[in-house]
Z-matrix of the N, CA and C atoms (Angstrom, degrees):
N
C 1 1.457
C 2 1.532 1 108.65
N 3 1.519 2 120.71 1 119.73
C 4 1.600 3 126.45 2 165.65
C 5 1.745 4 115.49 3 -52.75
N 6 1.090 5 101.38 4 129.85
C 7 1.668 6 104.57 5 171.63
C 8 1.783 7 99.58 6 -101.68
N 9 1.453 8 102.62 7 124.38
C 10 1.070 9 117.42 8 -168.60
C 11 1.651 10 105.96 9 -65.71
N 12 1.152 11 134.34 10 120.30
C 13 1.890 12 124.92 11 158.06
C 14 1.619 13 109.04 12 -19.03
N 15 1.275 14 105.60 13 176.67
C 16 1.107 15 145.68 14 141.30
C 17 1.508 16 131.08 15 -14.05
N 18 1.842 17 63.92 16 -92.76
C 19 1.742 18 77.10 17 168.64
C 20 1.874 19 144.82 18 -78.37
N 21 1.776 20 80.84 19 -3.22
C 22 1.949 21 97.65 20 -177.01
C 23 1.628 22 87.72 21 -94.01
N 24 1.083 23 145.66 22 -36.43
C 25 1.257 24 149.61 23 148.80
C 26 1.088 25 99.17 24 -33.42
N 27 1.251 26 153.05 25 -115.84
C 28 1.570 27 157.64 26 -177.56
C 29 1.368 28 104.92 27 -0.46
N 30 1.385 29 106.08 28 -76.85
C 31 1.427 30 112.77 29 173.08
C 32 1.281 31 132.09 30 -41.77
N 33 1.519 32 126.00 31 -31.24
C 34 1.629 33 148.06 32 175.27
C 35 1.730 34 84.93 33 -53.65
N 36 1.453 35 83.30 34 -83.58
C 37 1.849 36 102.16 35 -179.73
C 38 1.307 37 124.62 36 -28.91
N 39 1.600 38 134.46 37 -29.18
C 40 1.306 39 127.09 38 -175.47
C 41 1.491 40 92.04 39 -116.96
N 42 0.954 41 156.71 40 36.57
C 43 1.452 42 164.33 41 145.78
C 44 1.062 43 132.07 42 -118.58
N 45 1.526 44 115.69 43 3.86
C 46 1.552 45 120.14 44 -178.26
C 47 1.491 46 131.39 45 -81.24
N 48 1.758 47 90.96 46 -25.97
C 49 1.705 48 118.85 47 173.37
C 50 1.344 49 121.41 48 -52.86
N 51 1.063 50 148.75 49 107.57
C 52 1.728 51 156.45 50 168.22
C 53 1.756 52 88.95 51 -15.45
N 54 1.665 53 117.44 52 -66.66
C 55 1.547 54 85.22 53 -179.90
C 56 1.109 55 135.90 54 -95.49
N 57 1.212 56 119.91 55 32.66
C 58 1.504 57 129.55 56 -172.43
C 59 1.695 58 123.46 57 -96.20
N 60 1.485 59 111.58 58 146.01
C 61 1.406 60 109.23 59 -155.20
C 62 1.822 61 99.21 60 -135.90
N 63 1.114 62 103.55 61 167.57
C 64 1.695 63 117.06 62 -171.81
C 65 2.059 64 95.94 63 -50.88
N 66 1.247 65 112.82 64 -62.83
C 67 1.249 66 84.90 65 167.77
C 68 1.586 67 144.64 66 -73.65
N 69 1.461 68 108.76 67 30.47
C 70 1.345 69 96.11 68 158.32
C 71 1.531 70 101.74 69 -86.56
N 72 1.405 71 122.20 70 -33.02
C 73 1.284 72 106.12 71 168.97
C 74 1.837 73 134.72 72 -41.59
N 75 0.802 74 86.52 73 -6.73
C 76 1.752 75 87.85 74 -158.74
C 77 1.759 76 96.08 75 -54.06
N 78 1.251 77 113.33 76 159.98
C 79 1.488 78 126.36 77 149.25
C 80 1.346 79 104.75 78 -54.14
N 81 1.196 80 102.37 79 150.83
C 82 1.759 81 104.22 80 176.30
C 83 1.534 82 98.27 81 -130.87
N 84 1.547 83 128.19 82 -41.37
C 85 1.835 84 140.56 83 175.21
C 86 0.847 85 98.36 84 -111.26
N 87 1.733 86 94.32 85 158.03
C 88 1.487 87 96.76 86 -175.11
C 89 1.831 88 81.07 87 -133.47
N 90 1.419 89 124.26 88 151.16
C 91 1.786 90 118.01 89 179.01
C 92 1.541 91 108.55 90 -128.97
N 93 0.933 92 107.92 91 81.12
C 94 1.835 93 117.89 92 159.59
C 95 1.750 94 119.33 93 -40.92
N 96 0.902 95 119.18 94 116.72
C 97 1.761 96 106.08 95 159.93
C 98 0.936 97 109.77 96 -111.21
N 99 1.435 98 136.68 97 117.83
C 100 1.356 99 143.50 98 156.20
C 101 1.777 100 131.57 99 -58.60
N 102 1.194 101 113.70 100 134.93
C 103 1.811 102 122.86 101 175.17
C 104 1.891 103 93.70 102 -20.34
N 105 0.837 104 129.68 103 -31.87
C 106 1.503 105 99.64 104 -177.44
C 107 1.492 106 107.70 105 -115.35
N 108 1.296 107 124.65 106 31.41
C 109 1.525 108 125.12 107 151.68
C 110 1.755 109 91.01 108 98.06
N 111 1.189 110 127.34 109 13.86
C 112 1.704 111 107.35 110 -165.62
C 113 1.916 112 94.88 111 -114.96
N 114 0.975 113 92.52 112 123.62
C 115 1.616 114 117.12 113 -172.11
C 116 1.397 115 94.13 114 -86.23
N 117 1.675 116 100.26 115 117.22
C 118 1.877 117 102.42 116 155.69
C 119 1.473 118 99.51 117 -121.89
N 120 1.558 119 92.06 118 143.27
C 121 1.439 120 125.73 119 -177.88
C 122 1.760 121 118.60 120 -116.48
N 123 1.665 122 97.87 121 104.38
C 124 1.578 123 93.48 122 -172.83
C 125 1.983 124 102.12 123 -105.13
N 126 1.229 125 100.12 124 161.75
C 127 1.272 126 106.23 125 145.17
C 128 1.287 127 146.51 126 -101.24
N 129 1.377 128 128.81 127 162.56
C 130 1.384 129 110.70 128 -172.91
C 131 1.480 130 112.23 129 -97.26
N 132 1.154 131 88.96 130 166.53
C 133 1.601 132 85.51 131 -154.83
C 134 1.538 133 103.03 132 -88.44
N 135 1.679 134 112.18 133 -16.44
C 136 1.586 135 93.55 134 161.91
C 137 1.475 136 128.27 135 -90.87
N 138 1.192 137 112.20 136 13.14
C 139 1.617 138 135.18 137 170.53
C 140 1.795 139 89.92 138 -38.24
N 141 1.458 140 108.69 139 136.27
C 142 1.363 141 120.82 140 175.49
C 143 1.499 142 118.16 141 -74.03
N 144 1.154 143 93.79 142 -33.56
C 145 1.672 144 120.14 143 -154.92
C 146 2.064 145 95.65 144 -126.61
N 147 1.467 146 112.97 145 116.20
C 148 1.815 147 103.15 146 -174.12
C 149 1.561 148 80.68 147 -138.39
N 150 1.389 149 111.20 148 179.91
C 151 1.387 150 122.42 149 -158.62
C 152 1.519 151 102.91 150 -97.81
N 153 1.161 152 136.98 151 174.42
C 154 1.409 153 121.81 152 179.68
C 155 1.319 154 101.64 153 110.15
N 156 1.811 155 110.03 154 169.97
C 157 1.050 156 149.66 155 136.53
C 158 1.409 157 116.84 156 -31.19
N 159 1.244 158 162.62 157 43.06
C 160 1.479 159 127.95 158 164.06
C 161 1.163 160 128.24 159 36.74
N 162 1.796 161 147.87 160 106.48
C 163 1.384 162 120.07 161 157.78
C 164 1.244 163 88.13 162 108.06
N 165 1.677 164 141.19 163 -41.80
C 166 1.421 165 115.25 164 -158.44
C 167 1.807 166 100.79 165 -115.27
């Protein structure tokens, strides 16, 4: 029996909903770690929902 990834897991999970569609799957962050251990965390910029204020 295959053990599904991660990410086909993820994907199961955000598509299972009656209204849910291929882009709820999407990536929304993406997490880099750099040579000296410091993790940057972006969002995407077609993310529906981003952190912040509104407007600014």
């Amino acid at each position: 029996m295959d053990e599904k990834t991660f990410d086909e897991k993820r994907h199961d999970q955000l598509t299972t909903a009656p209204k849910a569609s291929e882009a709820d799957s999407a990536k929304r962050v993406s997490v880099d770690e750099q040579s000296d251990g410091v993790k940057r965390i972006d969002v995407a910029d077609t993310a529906a929902v981003r952190p912040g204020k509104p407007g600014e």
